[in-house]
C-alpha positions as CSV (number, residue, x, y, z in Angstrom):
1,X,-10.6,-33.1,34.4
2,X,-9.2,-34.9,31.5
3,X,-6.3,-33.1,29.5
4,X,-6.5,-31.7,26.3
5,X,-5.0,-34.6,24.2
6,X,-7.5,-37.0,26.1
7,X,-10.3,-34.1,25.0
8,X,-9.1,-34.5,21.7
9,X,-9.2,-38.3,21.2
10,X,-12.7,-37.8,23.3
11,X,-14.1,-36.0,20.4
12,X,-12.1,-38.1,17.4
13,X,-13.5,-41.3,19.1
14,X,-17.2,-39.6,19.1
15,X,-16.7,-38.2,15.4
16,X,-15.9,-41.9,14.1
17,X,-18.6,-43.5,15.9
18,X,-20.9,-40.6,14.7
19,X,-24.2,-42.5,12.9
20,X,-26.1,-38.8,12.4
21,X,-25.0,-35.6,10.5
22,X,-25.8,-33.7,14.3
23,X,-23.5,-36.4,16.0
24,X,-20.9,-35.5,13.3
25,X,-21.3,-31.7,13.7
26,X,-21.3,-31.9,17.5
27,X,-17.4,-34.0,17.5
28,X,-16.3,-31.5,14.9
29,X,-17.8,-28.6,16.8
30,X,-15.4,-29.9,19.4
31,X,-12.7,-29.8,18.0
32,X,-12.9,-27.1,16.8
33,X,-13.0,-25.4,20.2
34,X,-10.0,-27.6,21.1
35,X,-7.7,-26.3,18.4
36,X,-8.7,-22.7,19.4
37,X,-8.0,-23.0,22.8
38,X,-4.4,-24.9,22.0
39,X,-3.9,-24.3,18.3
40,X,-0.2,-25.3,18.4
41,X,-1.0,-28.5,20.3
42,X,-3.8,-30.0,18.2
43,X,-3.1,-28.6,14.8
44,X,-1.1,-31.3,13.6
45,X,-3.0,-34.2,15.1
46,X,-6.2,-32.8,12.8
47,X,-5.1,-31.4,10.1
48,X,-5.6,-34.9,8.4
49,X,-9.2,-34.5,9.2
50,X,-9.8,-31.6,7.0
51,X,-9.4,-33.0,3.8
52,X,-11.8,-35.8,4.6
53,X,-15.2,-34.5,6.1
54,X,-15.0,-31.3,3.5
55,X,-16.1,-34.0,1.0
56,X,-19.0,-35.1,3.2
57,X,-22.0,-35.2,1.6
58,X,-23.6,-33.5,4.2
59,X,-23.9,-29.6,4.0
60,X,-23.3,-29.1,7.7
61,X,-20.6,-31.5,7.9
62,X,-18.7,-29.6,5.3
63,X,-19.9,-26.3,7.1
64,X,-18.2,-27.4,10.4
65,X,-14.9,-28.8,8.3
66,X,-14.4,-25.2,6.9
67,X,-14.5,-23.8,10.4
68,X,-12.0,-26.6,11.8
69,X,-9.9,-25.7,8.5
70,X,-9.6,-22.2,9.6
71,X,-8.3,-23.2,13.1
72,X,-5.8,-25.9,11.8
73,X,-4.5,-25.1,8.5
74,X,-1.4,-22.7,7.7
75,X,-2.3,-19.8,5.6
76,X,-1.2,-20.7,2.4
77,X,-3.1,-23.5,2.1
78,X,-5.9,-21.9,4.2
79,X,-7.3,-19.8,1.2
80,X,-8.0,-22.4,-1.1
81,X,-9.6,-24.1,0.9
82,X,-12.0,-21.3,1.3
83,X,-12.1,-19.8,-2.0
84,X,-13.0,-23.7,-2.9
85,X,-15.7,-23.4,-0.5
86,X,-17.5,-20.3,-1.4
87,X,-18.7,-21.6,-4.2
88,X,-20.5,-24.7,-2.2
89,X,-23.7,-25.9,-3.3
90,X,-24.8,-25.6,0.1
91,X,-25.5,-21.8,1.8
92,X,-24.3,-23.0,5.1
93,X,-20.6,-23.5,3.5
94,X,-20.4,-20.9,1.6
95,X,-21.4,-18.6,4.5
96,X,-19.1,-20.5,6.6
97,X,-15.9,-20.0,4.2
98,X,-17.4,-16.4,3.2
99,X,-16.6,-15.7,7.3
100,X,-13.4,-17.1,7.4
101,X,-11.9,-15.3,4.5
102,X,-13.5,-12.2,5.2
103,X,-11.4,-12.6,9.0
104,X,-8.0,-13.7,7.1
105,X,-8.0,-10.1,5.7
106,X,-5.5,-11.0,3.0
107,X,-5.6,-8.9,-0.2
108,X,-5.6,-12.1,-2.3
109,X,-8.9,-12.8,-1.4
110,X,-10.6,-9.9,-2.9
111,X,-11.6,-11.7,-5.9
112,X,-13.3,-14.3,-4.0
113,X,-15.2,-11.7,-1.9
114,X,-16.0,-10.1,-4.5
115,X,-17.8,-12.8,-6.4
116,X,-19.5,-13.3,-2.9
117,X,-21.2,-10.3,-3.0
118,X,-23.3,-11.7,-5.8
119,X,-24.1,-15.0,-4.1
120,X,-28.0,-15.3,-3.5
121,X,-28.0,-16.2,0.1
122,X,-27.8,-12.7,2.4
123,X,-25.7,-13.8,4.8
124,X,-22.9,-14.6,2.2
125,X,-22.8,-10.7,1.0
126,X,-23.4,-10.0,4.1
127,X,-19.7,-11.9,5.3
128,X,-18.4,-11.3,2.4
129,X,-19.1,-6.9,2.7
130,X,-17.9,-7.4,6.1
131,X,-14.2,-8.7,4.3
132,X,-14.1,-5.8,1.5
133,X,-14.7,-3.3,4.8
134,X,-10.9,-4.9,6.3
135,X,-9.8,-4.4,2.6
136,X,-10.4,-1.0,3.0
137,X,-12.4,-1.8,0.2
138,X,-16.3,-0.1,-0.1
139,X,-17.9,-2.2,-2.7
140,X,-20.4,-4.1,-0.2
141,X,-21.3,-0.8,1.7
142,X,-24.4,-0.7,0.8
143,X,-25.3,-4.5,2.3
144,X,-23.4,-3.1,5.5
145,X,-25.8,-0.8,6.0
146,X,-29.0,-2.4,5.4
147,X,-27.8,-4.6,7.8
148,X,-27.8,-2.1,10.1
149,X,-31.8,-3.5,10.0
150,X,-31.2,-6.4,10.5
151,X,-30.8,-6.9,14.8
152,X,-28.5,-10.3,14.1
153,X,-26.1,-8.2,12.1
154,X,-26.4,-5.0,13.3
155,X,-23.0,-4.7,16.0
156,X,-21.2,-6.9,13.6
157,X,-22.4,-4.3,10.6
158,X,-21.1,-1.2,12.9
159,X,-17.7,-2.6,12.8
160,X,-17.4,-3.5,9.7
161,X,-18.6,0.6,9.0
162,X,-15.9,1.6,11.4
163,X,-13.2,0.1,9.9
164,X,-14.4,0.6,6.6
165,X,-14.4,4.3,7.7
166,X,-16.2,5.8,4.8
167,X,-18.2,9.0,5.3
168,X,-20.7,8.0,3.0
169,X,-22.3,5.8,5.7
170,X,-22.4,8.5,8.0
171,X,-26.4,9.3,7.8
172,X,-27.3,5.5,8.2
173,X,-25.3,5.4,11.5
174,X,-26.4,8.9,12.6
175,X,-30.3,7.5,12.0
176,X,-29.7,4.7,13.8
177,X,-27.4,5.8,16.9
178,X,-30.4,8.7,17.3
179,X,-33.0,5.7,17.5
180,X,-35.0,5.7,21.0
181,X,-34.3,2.5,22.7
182,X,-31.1,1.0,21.0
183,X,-29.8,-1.7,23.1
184,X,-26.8,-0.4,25.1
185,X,-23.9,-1.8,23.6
186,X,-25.6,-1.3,19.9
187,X,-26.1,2.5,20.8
188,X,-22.4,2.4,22.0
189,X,-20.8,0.6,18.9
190,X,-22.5,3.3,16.8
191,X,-21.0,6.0,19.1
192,X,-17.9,4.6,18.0
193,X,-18.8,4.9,14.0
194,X,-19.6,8.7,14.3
195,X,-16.1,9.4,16.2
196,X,-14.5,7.1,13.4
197,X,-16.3,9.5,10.5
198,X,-15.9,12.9,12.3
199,X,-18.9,13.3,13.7
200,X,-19.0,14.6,17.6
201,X,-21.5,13.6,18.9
202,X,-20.4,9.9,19.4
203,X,-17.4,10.9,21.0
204,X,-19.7,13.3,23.0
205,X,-21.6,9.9,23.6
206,X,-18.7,8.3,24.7
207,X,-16.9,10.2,26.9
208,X,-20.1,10.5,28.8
209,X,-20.1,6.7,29.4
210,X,-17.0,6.9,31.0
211,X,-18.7,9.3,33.8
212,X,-21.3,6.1,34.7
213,X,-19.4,3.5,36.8
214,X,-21.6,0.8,36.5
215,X,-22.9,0.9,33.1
216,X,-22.4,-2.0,31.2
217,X,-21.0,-0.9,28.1
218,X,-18.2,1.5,30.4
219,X,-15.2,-0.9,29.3
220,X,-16.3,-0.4,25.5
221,X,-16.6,3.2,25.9
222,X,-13.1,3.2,27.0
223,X,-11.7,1.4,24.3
224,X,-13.6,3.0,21.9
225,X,-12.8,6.9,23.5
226,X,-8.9,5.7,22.4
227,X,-9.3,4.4,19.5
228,X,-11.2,7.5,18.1
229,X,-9.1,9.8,20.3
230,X,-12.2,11.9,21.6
231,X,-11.4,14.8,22.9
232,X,-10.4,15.1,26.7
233,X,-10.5,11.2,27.0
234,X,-7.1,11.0,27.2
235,X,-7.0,12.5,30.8
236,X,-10.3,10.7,31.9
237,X,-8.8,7.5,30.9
238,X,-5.4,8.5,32.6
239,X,-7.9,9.3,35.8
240,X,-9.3,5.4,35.6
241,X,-6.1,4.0,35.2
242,X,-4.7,5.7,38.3
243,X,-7.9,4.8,41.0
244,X,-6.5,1.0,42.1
245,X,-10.4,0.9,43.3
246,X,-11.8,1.5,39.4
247,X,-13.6,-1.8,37.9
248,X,-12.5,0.2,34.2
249,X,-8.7,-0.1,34.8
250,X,-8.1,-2.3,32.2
251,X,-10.4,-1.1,29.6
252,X,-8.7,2.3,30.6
253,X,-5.1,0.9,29.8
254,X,-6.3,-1.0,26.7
255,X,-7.9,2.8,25.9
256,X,-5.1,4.5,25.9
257,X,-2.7,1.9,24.0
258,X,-5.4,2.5,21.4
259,X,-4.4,6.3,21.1
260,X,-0.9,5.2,19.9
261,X,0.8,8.2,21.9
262,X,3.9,7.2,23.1
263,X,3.7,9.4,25.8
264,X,1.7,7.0,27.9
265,X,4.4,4.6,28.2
266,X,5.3,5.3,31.9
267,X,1.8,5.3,33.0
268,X,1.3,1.7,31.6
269,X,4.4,0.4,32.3
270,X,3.5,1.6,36.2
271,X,0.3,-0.5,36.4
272,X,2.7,-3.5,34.1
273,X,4.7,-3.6,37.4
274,X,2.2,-2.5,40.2
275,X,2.8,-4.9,43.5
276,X,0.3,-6.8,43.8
277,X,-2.0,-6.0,40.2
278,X,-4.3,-9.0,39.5
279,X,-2.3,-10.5,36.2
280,X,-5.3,-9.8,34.1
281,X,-5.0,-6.4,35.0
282,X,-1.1,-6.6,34.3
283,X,-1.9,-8.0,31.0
284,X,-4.5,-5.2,30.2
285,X,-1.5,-3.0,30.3
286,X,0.7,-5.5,28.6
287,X,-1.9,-5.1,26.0
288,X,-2.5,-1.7,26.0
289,X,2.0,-1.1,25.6
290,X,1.4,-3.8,22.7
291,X,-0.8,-1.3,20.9
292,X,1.7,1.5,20.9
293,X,3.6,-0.2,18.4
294,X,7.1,1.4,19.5
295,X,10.6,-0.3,21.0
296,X,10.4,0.8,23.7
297,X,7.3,0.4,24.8
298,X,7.6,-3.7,23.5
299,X,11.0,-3.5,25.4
300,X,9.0,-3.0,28.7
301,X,6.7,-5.7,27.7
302,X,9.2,-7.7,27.3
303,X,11.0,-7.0,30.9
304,X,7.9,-8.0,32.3
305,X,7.3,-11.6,30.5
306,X,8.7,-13.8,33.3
307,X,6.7,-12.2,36.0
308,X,3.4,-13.8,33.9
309,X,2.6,-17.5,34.8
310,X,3.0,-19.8,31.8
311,X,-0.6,-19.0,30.3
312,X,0.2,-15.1,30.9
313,X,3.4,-15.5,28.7
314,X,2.0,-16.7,26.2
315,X,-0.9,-14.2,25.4
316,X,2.1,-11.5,25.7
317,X,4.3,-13.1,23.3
318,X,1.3,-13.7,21.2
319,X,0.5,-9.8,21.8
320,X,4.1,-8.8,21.0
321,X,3.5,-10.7,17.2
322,X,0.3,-9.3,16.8
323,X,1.1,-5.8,17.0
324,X,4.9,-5.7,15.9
325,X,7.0,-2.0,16.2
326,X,6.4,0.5,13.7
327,X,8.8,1.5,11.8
328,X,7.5,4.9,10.9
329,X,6.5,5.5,14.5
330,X,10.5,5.1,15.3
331,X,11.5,7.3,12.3
């Protein structure tokens, strides 16, 4: 299998020779992938590339140059880029750049957002709603929840609610979560919205998918019984974690991370440096110590990297950055 440099100059050898907009999109599409897989390796190499095909005359071509931007570029010059391109001519750009802003969550990008929300094409107010909801911001609620319509957009609209976390939404999710024959993992995102907004019967909802071994959407439940600390999952997922013969283990450990109680350090520290644990399991719990945000729980993270192999280290350390201590949680 050829290495990830070869890859590279694969798909830079492909984009040159490239006589169609689809051939162009394809070696950018490529690359793209390749910088998320190895960001640090390849970032460098392409960043020269960025500048180049987002003056292509082609709307798609831009389109896929805005996503390779958002895998290569440093921050900083990251959001011009994409407050340039939300004003595109073409809709496939601007919903392009609306995305990426919306996931750099950076205040400085209200503005930009904001003048999204007016665009004419749906999909850009829809992206661009879905950024104000990070903001903690509600103007866009309202194209959140007609998304909730809308069976493209629907998960991605339930997350955007729960984050958002405003009770206003709360009939719109209720309707929707009570709708006979939701697909599973819709029915369970919306479970999560109602525990977010205080409303008990999606942690009901939830804790009873824990109880079903084999149900798809079990993992999710888990995660989702955490991060809305429903009442009595803390001891069901504590129950998971401990059963070496549970397929939920590490949805159970990333569960419980999510609860931010320091008290569950030792638990997930014990399944951290279980004999024998699968390292994706180890990392699960990795993960889930990550959550808690405190010293010492990153301190027995941090014991643990060198038992990881080398692509194991580096999702912890990446982890460890992600989710740095809490002051106030040591205060």
């Amino acid at each position: 299998m050829a290495g990830a440099a070869e890859r590279r100059e694969e798909a830079l050898l492909r984009l040159e020779q490239a006589t169609s907009v689809r051939a162009r999109v394809e070696a950018l599409d490529a690359l793209v992938a390749l910088a998320a897989e190895a960001p640090e390796e390849h970032a460098l190499a392409l960043q020269p590339l960025v500048s180049r095909w987002l003056t292509a005359t082609e709307g798609p071509v831009r389109a896929a140059a805005v996503a390779l931007a958002a895998r290569v570029l440093p921050g900083d010059e990251l959001l011009p880029v994409l407050v340039g391109r939300v004003g595109d001519e073409d809709p496939d750009v601007r919903i392009e750049a609306t995305g990426q802003l919306a996931d750099l969550v950076r205040p400085d990008a209200r503005g930009a957002l904001a003048a999204a929300l007016e665009d004419a094409e749906p999909l850009v107010r829809f992206e661009a709603a879905r950024g104000m909801a990070a903001l903690q911001h509600p103007a866009g609620m309202d194209v959140l929840v007609a998304a909730l319509e809308d069976r493209g957009l629907r998960y991605r609209a339930l997350g955007a609610l729960g984050e958002l976390g405003d009770a206003r939404a709360l009939p719109a999710v209720q309707r929707l979560f009570r709708r006979w024959f939701l697909p599973v993992f819709e029915k369970t995102q919306a479970a999560g919205v109602l525990a977010r907004l205080g409303d008990a019967e999606g942690g009901t909802y939830l804790l009873s998918r824990l109880g079903r071994r084999w149900t798809p959407d079990r993992a999710m439940a888990a995660e989702l019984c955490g991060e809305t600390r429903v009442s009595g999952a803390r001891e069901r997922l504590l129950e998971l974690l401990k059963d070496r013969a549970e397929p939920a283990r590490g949805a159970a450990a990333r569960g419980l991370g999510r609860t931010g109680d320091p008290e569950l350090i030792a638990p997930l520290t014990a399944l951290l440096e279980e004999p024998g644990a699968p390292e994706d399991l180890r990392l699960d719990a990795a993960e889930g110590l990550c959550f808690l945000q405190t010293e010492e729980a990153h301190a027995r993270v941090r014991a643990a990297l060198a038992s990881f192999g080398a692509d194991g280290r580096a999702e912890v350390e990446a982890l460890l950055a992600a989710f740095p201590v809490r002051a106030e949680v040591e205060a």
